[in-house]
C-alpha positions in Angstrom: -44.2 -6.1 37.6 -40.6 -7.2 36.6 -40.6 -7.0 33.3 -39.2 -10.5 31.0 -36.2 -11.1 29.9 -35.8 -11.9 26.0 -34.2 -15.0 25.0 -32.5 -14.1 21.8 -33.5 -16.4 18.3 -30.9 -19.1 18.0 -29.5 -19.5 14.3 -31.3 -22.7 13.7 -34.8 -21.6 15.0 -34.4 -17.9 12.9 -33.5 -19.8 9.8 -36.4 -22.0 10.0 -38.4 -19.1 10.1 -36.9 -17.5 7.6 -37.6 -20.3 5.4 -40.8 -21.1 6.4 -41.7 -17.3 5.6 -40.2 -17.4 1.6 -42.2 -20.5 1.2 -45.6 -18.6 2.4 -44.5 -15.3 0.4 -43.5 -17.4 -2.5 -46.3 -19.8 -2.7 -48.1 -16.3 -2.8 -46.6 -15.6 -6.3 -44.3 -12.8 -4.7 -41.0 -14.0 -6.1 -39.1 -10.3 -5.2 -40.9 -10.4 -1.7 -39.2 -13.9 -0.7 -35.9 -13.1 -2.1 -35.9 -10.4 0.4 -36.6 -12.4 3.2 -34.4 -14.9 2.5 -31.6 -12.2 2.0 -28.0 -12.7 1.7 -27.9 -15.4 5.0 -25.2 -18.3 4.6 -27.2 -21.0 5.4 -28.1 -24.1 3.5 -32.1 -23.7 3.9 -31.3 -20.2 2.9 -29.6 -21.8 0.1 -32.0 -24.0 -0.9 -35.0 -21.1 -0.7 -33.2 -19.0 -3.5 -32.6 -21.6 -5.3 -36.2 -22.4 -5.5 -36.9 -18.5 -6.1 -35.0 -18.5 -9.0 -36.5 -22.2 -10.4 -39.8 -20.2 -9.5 -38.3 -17.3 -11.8 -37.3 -19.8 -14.5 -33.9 -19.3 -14.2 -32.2 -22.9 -13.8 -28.5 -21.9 -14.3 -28.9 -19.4 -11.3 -30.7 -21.9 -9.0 -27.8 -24.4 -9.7 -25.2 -21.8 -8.8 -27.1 -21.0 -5.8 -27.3 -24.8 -4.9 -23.2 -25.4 -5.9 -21.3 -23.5 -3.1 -23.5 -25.5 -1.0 -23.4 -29.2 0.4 -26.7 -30.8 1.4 -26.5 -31.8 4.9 -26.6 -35.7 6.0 -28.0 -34.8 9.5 -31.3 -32.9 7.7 -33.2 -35.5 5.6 -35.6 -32.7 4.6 -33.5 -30.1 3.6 -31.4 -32.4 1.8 -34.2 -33.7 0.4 -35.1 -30.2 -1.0 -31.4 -29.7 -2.4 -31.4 -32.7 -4.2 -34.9 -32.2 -5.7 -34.0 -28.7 -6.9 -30.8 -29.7 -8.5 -32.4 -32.5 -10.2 -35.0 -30.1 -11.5 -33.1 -27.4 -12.5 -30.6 -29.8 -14.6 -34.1 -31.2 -16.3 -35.3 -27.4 -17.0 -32.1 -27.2 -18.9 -32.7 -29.8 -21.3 -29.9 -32.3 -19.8 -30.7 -35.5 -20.8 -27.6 -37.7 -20.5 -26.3 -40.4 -18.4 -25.5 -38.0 -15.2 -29.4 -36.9 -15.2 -30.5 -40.3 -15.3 -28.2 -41.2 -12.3 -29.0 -37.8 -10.5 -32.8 -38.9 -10.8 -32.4 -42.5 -9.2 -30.4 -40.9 -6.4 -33.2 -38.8 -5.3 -36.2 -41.6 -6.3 -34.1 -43.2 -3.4 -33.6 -40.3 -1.3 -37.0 -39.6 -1.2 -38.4 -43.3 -1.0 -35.9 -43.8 2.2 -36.4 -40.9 4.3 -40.1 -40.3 3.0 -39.6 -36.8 1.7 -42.1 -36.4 -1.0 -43.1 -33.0 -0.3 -39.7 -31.8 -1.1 -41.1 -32.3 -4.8 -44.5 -30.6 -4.4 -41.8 -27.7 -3.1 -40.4 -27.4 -6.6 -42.0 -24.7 -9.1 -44.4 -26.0 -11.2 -42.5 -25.5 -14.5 -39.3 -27.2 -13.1 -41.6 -29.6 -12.0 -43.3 -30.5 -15.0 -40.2 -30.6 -16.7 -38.5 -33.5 -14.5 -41.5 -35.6 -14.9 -41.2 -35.4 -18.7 -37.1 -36.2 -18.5 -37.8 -39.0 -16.3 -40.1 -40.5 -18.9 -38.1 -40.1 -22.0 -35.2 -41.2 -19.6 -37.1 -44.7 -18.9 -37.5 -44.5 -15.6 -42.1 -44.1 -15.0 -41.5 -44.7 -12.0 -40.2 -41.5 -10.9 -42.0 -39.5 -13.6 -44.9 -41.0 -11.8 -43.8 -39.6 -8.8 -43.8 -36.4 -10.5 -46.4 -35.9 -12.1 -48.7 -37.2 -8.8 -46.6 -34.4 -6.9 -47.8 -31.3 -9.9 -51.3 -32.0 -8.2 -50.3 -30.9 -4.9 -47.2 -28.4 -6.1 -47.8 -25.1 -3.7 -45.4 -23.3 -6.4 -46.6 -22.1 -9.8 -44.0 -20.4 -11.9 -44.9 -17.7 -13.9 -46.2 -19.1 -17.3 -46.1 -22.5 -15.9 -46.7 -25.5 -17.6 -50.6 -26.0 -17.9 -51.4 -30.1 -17.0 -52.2 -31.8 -20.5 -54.9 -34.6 -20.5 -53.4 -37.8 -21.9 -56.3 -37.1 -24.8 -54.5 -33.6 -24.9 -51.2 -34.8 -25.3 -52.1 -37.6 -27.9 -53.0 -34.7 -30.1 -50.1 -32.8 -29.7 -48.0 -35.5 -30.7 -49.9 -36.1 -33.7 -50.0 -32.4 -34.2 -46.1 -32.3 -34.2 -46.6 -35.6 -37.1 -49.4 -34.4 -39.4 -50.5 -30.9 -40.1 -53.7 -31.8 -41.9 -56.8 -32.3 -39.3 -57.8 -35.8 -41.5 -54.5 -36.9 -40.9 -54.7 -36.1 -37.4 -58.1 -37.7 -37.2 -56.9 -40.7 -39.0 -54.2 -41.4 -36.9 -56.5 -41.2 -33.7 -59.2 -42.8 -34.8 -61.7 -39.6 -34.5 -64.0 -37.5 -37.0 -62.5 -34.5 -38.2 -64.7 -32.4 -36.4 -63.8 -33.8 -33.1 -60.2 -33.1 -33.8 -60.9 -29.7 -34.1 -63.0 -28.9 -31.5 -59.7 -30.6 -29.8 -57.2 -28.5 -31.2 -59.2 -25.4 -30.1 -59.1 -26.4 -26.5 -55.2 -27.6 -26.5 -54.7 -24.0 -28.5 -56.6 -22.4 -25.9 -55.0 -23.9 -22.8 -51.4 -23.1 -24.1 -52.6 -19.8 -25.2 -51.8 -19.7 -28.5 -53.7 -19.2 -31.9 -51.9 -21.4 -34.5 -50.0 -24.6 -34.8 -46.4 -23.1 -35.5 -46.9 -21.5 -31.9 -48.3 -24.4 -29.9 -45.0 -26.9 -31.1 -42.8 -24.4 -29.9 -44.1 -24.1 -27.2 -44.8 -27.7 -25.8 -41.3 -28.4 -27.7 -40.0 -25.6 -25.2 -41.8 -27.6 -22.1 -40.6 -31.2 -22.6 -44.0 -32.4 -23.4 -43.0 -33.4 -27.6 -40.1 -35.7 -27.3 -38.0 -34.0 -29.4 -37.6 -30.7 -32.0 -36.6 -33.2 -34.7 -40.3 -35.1 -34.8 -41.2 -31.5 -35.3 -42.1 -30.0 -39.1 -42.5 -26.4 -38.2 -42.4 -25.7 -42.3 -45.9 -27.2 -43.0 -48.7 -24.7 -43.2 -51.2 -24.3 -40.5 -54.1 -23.4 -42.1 -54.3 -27.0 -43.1 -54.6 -28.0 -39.6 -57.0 -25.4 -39.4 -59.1 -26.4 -42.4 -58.4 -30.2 -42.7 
């Protein structure tokens, strides 16, 4: 029996593949794994996946350097989807705040609203993610941050350490914990017993692993979720939001 010839890959269909395999490996948590098997290739999806390896990594000013000797294709609404959504997200995991991220974040809203792209968000690591919804709101514009936060639900990348979903009862306390350091006060200005507040404060201590007040600002000052360091008092003492 003769055997069949081979048809060899073509570029397109082995890049898609390519792709298609760093999402799976990455998706698995194996951010060295995908890296490899995205390699050194020239391509934009290749691009785009180590990009997203190094959001995944927490490492915005690499995933923007990846993303900048590139130009997102007009032809593929998907990938260029994905481009845009990374570079957005990367921008907001730096802290970038101005008029250029606000204009950066409409042009994707309408990216992704046109071409019906809103898996290229889910396909942004969790913590890059988490901070673009929180930009979008301080940045005025719910919509998106919506758009965001309704994608978190279905993201298929968690970064390591990523940014644990706050109830809006969750993140009421945190911004009177970054106000008050005394549990009444707390309690006061939510309208709750003392008691319940602290029972509270456990849980939002727990989820954000931490053991202590000082620790938990930093960190959800770190993650976007207080709106900024200066409604922060890090010099009050915690063992008044401990005690009350």
């Amino acid at each position: 029996m003769a055997q069949r010839s081979r048809r060899a890959i073509s570029p397109f269909v082995s890049g898609r593949l390519r792709h298609t395999t760093a999402l799976a490996t990455l998706a698995a948590g194996d951010l060295p794994a995908a890296a490899r098997v995205l390699g050194k290739a020239e391509d934009i999806r290749s691009a785009v996946g180590r990009a997203r390896v190094a959001l995944a990594g927490n490492d915005p000013e690499q995933a923007l350097r990846m993303l900048s000797g590139v130009v997102a294709p007009e032809t593929s609404r998907r990938v260029r989807a994905e481009y845009l959504s990374l570079s957005v997200a990367a921008v907001a995991l730096l802290g970038r705040e101005d008029a250029a991220a606000r204009s950066a974040i409409e042009r994707l809203e309408a990216v992704l609203a046109e071409s019906d792209q809103s898996l290229a968000l889910a396909l942004v690591p969790d913590t890059a993610l988490a901070a673009l919804a929180a930009a979008a709101e301080r940045l005025a514009l719910p919509g998106f941050a919506a758009r965001a936060e309704r994608a978190r639900s279905w993201a298929m990348i968690a970064s390591p350490g990523s940014v644990p979903r706050l109830t809006a009862r969750e993140r009421a306390v945190a911004r009177e914990l970054a106000r008050h350091a005394a549990v009444a006060e707390i309690a006061a200005a939510l309208t709750v017993s003392p008691n319940t507040v602290k029972s509270q404060l456990k849980g939002l201590y727990r989820k954000l692993g931490v053991g202590n007040r000082s620790d938990a600002l930093r960190v959800l000052s770190a993650w976007g979720i207080l709106h900024s360091d200066a409604d922060i008092d890090l010099g009050r003492r915690d063992s008044r939001t401990e005690e009350g």
